[in-house]
C-alpha positions as CSV (number, residue, x, y, z in Angstrom):
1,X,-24.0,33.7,82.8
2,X,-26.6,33.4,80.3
3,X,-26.0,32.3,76.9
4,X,-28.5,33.6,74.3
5,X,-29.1,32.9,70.5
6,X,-27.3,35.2,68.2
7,X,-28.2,36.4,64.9
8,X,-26.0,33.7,63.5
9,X,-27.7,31.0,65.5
10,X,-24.2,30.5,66.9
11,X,-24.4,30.7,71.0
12,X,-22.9,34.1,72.5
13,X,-22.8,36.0,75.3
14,X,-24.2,39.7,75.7
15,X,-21.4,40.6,78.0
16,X,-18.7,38.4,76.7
17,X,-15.5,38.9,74.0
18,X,-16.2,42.8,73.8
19,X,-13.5,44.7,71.7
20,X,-14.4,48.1,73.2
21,X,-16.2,49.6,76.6
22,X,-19.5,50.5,77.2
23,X,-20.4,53.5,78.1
24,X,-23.8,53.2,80.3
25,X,-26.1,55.2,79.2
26,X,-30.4,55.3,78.9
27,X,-31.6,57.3,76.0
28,X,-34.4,57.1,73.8
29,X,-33.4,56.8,70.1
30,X,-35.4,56.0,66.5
31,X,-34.8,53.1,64.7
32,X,-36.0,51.3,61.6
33,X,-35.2,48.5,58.9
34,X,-35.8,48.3,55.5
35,X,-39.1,47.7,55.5
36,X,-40.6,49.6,58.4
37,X,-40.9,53.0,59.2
38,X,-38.9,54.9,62.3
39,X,-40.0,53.7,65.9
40,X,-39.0,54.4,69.8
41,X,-36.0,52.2,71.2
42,X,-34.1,52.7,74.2
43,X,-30.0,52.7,74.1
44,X,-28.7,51.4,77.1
45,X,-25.1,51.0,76.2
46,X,-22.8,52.8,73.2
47,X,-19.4,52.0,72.4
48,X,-16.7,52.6,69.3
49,X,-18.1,49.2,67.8
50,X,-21.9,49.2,69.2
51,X,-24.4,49.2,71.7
52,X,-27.4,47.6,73.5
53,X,-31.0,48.5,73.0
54,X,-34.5,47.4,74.1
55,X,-37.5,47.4,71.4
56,X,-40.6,47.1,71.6
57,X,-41.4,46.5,68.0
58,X,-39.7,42.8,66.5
59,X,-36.3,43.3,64.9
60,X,-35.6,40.6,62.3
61,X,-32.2,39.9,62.8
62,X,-31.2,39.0,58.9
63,X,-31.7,42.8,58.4
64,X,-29.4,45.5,59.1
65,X,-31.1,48.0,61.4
66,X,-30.4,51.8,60.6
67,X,-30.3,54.4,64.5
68,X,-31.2,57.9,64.5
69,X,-28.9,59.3,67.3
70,X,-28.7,63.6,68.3
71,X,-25.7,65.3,66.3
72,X,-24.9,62.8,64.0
73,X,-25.7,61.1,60.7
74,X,-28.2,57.9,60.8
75,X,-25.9,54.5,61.2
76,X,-26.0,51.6,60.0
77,X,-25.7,48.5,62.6
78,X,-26.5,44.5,62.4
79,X,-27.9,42.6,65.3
80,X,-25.3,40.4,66.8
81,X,-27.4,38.8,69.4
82,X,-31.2,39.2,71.1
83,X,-32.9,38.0,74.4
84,X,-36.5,38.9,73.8
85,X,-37.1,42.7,74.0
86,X,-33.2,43.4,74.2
87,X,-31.1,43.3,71.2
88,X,-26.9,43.8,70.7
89,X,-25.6,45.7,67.9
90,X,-22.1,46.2,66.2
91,X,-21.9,49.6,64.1
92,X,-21.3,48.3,60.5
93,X,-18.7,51.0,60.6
94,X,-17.0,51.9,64.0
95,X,-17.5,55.5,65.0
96,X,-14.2,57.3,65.7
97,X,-13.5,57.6,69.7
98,X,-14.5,61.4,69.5
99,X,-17.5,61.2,67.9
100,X,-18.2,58.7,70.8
101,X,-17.5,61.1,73.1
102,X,-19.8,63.7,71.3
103,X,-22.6,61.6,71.2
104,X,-22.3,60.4,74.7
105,X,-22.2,63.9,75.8
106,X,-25.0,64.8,73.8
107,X,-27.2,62.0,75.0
108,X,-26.4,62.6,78.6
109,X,-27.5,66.2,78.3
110,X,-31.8,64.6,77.7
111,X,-31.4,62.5,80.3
């Protein structure tokens, strides 16, 4: 398994010590940080507690990063860990199990 360098320079898995499943999903989202304007990422995994995307555009990883997703409000996330393009979020705030199911419904309708 590969171990890759986590926001808090600690060593940590990607598929490791998950509280919550994954639903597998590919969608294209927006994201941005504080000091960038909205840009193209693809979510390949959601959960109650967070997901896995693939950027692009450099994410610094000291900076919480803010996802535009169909049906519901803009959240707020931090990046846990980050192997090159792909990057592991957790939701500052979990999302409530049916608004998970809402929004995976929603983002398998696009694809």
């Amino acid at each position: 398994m590969t171990q890759l360098r986590g926001a808090d320079d600690t060593q940590t898995s990607p598929l490791g010590n998950r509280r919550n499943a994954r639903e597998i999903i590919e969608a294209e989202i927006f994201v941005r940080q504080s000091d960038s304007q909205l840009f193209r990422a693809t979510l390949s995994d959601v959960s109650v507690s967070g997901f896995k995307m693939t950027s692009y555009t450099y994410l610094d990883d000291k900076k919480p990063v803010y996802i535009r997703l169909p049906g519901i409000q803009t959240l707020s996330a931090r990046i846990k860990w980050h192997d090159h393009q792909d990057y592991g979020c957790a939701f500052t705030n979990d999302l409530h199990p049916a608004v998970l199911e809402h929004l995976v419904s929603k983002l398998r309708a696009f694809e």
